[in-house]
N, C-alpha and C positions, 0 to 999 in steps of 0.2 A: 667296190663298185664305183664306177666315176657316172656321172650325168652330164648330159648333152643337149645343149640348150639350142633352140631353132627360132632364130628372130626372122621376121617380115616374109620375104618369097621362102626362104630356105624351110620354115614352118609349112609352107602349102608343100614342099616336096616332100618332105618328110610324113606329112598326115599327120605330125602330131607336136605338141608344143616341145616334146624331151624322151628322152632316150637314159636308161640307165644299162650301162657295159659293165659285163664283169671285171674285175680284174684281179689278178692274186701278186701283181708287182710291179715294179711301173715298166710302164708299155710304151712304146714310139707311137707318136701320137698317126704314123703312117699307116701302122699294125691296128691298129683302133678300128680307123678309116675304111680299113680291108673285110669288118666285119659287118657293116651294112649294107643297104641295096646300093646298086651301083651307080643309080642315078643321083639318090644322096649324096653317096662317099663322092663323086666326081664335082656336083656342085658347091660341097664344102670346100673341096681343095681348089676352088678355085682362087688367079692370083688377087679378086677385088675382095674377096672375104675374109675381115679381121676376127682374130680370137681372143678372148676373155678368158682368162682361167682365174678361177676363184677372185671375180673382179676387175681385174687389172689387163689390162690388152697385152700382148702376146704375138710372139712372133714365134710362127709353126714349123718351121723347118728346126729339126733337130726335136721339137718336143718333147720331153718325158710326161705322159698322164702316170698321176698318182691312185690310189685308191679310194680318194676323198675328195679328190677333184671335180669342181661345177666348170663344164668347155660350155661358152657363149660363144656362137655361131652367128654373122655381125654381118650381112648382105649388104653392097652399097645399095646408099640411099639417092633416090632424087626429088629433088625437089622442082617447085618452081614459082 
């Protein structure tokens, strides 16, 4: 199982702070994607949202999720 982590707006889309996905081996992090609502899975993939995997930021093209993976979902911020 990997966990799916929803910082800032990406939390209000989701309804909830995380997500836990099966998995039985590692999975493109596209195929992931494809198992949520569609309005999630679309605003994750967006190009301003960075990812976190097990801490460390991450760049999602190509992804492998593991079965032990924490994905932080990383919405641009603004400020002012």
């Amino acid at each position: 199982m990997a966990r799916l982590v929803f910082l800032g707006r990406l939390e209000d889309i989701a309804g909830v702070p995380d997500l836990t996905v099966p998995l039985h081996a590692p999975t493109a992090l596209a195929d992931v994607l494809t198992t949520l609502p569609p309005a999630l899975s679309e605003a994750l993939a967006g190009p301003k949202v960075r990812l976190a995997r097990n801490g460390e930021l991450v760049a999602a093209n190509g992804l492998m999720v593991n079965e032990a993976d924490e994905l932080a979902f990383l919405p641009p911020v603004s400020g002012g």
